[in-house]
C-alpha positions as CSV (number, residue, x, y, z in Angstrom):
1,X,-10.4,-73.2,94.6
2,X,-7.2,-71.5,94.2
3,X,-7.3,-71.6,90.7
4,X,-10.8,-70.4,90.3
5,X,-9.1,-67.6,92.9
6,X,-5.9,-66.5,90.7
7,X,-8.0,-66.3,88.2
8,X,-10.6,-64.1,88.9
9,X,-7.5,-62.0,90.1
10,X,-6.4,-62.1,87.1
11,X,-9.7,-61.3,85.3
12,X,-10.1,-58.5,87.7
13,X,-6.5,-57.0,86.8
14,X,-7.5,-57.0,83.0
15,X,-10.7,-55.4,83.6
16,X,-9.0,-52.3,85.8
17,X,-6.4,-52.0,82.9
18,X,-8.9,-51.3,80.4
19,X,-11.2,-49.9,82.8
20,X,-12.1,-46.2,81.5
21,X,-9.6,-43.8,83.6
22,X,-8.6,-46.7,85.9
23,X,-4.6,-46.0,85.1
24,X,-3.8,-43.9,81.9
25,X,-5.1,-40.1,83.0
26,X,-6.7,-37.7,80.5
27,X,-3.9,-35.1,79.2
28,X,-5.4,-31.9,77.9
29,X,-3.0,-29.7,75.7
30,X,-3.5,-26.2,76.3
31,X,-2.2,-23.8,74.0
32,X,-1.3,-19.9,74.0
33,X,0.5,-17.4,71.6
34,X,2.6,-15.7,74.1
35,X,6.0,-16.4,76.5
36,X,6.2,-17.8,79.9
37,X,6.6,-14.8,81.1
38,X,3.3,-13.2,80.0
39,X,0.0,-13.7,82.0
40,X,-1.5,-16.2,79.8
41,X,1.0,-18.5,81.5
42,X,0.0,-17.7,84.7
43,X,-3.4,-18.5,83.8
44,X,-2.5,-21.3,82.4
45,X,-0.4,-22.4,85.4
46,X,-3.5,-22.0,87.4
47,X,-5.5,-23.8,85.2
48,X,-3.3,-26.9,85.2
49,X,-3.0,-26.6,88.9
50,X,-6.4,-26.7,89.9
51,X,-7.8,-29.6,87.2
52,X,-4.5,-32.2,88.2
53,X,-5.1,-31.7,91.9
54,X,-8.9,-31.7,91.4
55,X,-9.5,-34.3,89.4
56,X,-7.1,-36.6,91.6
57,X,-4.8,-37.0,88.8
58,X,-7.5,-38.3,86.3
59,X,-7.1,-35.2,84.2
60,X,-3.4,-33.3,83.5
61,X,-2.8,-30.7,81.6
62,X,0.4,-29.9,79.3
63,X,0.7,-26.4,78.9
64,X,1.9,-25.3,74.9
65,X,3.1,-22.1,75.4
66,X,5.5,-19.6,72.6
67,X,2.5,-20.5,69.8
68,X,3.9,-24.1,69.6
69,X,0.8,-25.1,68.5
70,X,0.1,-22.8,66.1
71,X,-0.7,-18.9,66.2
72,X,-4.5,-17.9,67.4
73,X,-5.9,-18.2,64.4
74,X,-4.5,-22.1,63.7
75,X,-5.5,-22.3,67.4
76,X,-9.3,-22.1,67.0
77,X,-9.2,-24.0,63.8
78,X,-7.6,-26.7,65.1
79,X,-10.0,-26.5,68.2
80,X,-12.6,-26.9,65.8
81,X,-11.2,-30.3,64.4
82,X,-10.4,-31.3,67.7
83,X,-6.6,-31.4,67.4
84,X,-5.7,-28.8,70.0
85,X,-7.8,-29.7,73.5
86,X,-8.3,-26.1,74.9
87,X,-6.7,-22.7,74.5
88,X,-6.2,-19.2,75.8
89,X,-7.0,-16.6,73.0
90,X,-7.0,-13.0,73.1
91,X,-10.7,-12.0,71.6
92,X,-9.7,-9.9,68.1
93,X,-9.0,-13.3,66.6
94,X,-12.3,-14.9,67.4
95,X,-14.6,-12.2,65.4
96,X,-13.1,-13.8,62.1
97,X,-15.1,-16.7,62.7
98,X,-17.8,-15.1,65.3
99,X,-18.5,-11.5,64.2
100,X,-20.9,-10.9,66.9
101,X,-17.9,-11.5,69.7
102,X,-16.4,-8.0,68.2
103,X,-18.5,-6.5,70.2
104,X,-16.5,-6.4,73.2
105,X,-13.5,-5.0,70.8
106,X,-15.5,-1.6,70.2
107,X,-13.1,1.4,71.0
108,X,-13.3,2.7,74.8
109,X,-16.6,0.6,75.1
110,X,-15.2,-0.4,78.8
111,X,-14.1,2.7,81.1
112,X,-12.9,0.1,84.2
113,X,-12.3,-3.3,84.8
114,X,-14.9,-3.6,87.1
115,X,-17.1,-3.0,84.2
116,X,-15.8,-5.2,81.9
117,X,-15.8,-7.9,84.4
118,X,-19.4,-7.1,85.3
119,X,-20.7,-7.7,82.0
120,X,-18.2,-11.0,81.0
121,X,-19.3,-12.7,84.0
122,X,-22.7,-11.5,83.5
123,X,-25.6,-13.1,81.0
124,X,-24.3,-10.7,78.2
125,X,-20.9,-12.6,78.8
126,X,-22.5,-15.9,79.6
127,X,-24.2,-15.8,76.8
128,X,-21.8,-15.5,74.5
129,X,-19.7,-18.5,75.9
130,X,-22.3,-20.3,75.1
131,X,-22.9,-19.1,71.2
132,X,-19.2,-20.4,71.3
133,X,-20.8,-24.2,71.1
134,X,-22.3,-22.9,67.4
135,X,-18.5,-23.0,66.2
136,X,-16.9,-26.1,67.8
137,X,-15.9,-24.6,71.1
138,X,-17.1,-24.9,74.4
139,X,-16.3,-21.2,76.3
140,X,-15.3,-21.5,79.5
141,X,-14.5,-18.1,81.3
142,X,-12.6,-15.0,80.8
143,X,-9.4,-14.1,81.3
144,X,-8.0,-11.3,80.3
145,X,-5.8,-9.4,78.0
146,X,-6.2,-6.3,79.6
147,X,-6.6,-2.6,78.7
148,X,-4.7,-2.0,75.5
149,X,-1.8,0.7,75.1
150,X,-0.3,2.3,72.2
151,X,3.6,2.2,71.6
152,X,5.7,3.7,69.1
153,X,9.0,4.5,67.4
154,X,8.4,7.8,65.9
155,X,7.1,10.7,68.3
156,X,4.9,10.8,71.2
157,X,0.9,10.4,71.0
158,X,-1.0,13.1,72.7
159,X,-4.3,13.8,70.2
160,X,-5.4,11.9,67.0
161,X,-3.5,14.1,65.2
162,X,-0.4,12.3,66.5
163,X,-0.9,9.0,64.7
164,X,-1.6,10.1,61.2
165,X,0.4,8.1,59.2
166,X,1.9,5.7,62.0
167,X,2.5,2.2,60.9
168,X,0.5,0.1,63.4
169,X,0.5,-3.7,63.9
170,X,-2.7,-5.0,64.9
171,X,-4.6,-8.0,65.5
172,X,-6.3,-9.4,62.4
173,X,-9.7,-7.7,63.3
174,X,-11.8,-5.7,61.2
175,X,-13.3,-3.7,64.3
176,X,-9.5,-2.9,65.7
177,X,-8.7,-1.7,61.6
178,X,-11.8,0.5,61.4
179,X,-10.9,2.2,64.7
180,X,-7.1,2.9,64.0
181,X,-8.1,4.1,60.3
182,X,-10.9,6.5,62.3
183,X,-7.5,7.6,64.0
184,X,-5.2,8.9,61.1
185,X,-3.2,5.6,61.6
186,X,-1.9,3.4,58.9
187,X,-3.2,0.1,60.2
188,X,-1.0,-3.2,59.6
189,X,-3.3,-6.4,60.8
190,X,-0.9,-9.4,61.2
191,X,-0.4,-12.8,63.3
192,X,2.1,-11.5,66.8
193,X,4.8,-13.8,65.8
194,X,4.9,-11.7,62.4
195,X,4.7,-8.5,64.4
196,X,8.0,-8.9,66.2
197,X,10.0,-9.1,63.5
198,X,8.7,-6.2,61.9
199,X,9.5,-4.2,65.3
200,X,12.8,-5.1,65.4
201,X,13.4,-4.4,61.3
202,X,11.5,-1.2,61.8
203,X,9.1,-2.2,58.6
204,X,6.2,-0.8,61.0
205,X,6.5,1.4,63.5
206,X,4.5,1.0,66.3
207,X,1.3,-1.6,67.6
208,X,-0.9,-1.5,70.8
209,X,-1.1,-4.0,73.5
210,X,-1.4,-4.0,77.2
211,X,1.7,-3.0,80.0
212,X,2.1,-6.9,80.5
213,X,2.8,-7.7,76.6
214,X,4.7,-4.5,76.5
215,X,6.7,-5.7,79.2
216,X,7.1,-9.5,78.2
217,X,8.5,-9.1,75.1
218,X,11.0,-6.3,75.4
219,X,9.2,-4.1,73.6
220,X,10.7,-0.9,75.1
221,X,14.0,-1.8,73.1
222,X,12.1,-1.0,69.7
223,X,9.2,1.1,70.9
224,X,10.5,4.6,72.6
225,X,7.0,6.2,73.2
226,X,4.0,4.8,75.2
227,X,0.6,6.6,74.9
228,X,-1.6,5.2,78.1
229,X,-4.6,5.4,75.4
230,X,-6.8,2.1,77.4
231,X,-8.4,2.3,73.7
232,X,-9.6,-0.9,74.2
233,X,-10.7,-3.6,76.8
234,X,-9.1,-7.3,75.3
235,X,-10.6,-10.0,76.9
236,X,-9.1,-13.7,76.6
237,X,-11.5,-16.3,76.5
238,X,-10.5,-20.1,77.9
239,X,-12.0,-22.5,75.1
240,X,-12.0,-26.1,75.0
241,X,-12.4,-27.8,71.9
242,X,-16.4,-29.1,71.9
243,X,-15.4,-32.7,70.8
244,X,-12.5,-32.6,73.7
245,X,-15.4,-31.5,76.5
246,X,-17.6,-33.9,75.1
247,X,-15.7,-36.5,76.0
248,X,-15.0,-35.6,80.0
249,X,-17.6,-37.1,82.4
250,X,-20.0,-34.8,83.9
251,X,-18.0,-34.5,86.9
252,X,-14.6,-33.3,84.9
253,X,-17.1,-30.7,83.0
254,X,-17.9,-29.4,86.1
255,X,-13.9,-29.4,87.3
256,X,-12.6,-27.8,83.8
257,X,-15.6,-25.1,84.2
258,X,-14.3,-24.3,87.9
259,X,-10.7,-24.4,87.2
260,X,-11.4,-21.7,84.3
261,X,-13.6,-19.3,85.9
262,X,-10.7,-19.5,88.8
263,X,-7.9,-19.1,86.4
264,X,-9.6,-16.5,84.9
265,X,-10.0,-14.6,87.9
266,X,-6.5,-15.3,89.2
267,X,-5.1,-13.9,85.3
268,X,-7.0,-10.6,86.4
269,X,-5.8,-10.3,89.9
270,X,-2.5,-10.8,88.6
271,X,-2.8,-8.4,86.0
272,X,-4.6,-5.3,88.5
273,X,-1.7,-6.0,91.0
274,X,1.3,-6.1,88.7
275,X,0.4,-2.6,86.3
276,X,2.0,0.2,88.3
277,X,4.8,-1.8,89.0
278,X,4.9,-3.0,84.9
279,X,4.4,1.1,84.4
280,X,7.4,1.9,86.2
281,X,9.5,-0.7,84.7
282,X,8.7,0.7,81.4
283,X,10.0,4.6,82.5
284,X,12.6,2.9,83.7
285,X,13.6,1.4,80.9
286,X,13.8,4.6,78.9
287,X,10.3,5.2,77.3
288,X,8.7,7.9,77.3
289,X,5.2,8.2,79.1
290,X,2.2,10.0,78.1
291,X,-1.3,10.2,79.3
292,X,-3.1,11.7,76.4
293,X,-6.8,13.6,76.9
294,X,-9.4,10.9,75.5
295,X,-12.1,13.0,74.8
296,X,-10.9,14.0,71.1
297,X,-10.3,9.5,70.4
298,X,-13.5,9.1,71.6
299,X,-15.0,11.7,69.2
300,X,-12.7,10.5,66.2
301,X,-14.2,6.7,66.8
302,X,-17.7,7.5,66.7
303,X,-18.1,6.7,62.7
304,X,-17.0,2.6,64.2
305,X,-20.3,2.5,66.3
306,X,-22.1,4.1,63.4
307,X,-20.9,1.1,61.3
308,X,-21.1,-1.5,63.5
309,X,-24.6,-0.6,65.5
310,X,-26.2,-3.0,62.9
311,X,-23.8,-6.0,63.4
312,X,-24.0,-6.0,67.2
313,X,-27.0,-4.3,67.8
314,X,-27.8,-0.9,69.4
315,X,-29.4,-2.8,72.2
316,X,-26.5,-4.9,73.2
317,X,-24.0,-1.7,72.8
318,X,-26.4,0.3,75.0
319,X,-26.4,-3.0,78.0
320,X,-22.9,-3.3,78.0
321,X,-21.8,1.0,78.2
322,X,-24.7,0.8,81.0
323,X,-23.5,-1.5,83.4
324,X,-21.2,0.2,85.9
């Protein structure tokens, strides 16, 4: 009898070691571009907070920050083939794959971040997670870039005529190109590890991001002027590989899509509370501040909706500059 007993113990320890999740946990790499100091990280830190303690320690996370993994581009791809679990990507990237995502990149389409919020969290956003499945990716929530700034080496930017001829780095993305050409600039797509170097060797001259980028990466050393342009509305989706969420129970789908749409939400919170202090930091630091009148961009960008009503849809344009 004790023999039958041992081994049925002994049956019943093989069975728990291969038992699906019984001892080995689930480890999700998630990827970013950016430094530990930026507030991808802290939206990634949130992230991997709320899945480990959720899920009981079933699911971690291993954060790839510093584009270990590859820059945004490589990011997606290798989402698509399943190498890389889940990532945080700024949104210019993803309209090289997704044109209709380039939408939300349309110059001065979002006046506040209430606003843009509105309609990401809303069924125009919602949506659009969910096209995400088309490509290999599962969309999970927003987080957020932020409203994008204009820096510089050369002279201060007050009007359109200010940037004529300005070397700009941007994000490869044809709908931030067309806007900066509509400007007088001399756009520069290029991948952001590229675009650091070229700073600091002064082979462009200037590139737009938000304070918290600005800030992040020492940019004031380079850059001496800062135009408070809010040109455009960046915001960072958190994807999952679709063959990585295909492969979590039901009841981990449900934790990952929670844990984003928290992360998310804690990203922006972070953001909104940290920009007059990132502001400051930036005067402090030597560069020069201005706070140029929008109405002549605005006019200058008009041929960009002309060319891109088509693509996106007057409809959809009309939705998203409705909500308030």
């Amino acid at each position: 009898m004790k023999k039958i007993s041992a081994l049925l113990a002994v049956i019943g320890l093989i069975l728990g070691v291969f038992a699906p999740g019984a001892f080995a946990a689930t480890d999700i790499k998630l990827a970013h571009v950016v430094n530990e100091n930026d507030a991808f990280h802290v939206c990634a830190l949130k992230f991997k907070e709320l899945v480990e303690k959720g899920s009981g320690g079933e699911l971690t996370v291993t954060i790839f920050p510093n584009a270990k993994l590859g820059d945004e581009r490589n990011l997606l791809e290798s989402m698509r083939m399943g190498v890389v679990d889940s990532a945080i990507i700024t949104g210019g990237p993803i309209i090289n794959f997704m044109p209709q995502f380039g939408v939300f990149d349309l110059p001065f389409l979002f006046s506040t971040p209430e606003q843009a919020y509105a309609v990401l969290d809303g069924e125009i956003g919602r949506k659009m997670l969910a096209d995400m499945e088309n490509f290999g990716w599962k969309g999970l929530a927003y987080g957020e870039r932020g409203f994008r700034n204009l820096t510089n080496s050369k002279r201060p930017v007050n009007t359109p005529a200010d940037m004529e001829g300005l070397k700009i780095r941007l994000m490869q993305n044809p709908v931030y190109v067309d806007s900066f050409k509509a400007l007088g600039a001399n756009a520069v797509p290029m991948a952001w590890t590229e675009a650091l170097t070229a700073l600091q060797q002064g082979t462009i001259d200037g590139q737009e991001n938000p304070l918290n980028v600005i800030v992040s990466f020492n940019l004031f050393e380079s850059q001496k002027h800062l135009a408070l342009t809010r040109h455009a509305y960046a915001p960072a989706p958190i994807m999952m590989s679709k063959k990585t969420w295909e492969k979590l129970s039901p009841d981990q789908q449900k934790l990952v899509q929670e844990s984003s749409q928290a992360a998310a939400e804690h990203n922006r919170e972070y953001d909104n509370a940290k920009e007059a202090e990132w502001l400051q930091l930036l005067k402090d630091k030597g560069m020069e501040v201005t706070t140029p009148d929008l109405a002549a961009f605005r006019k200058a960008v008009r041929p960009v909706y002309e060319k891109y009503e088509e693509q996106f849809g007057k409809d959809l344009i009309e939705a998203i500059l409705a909500v308030k």
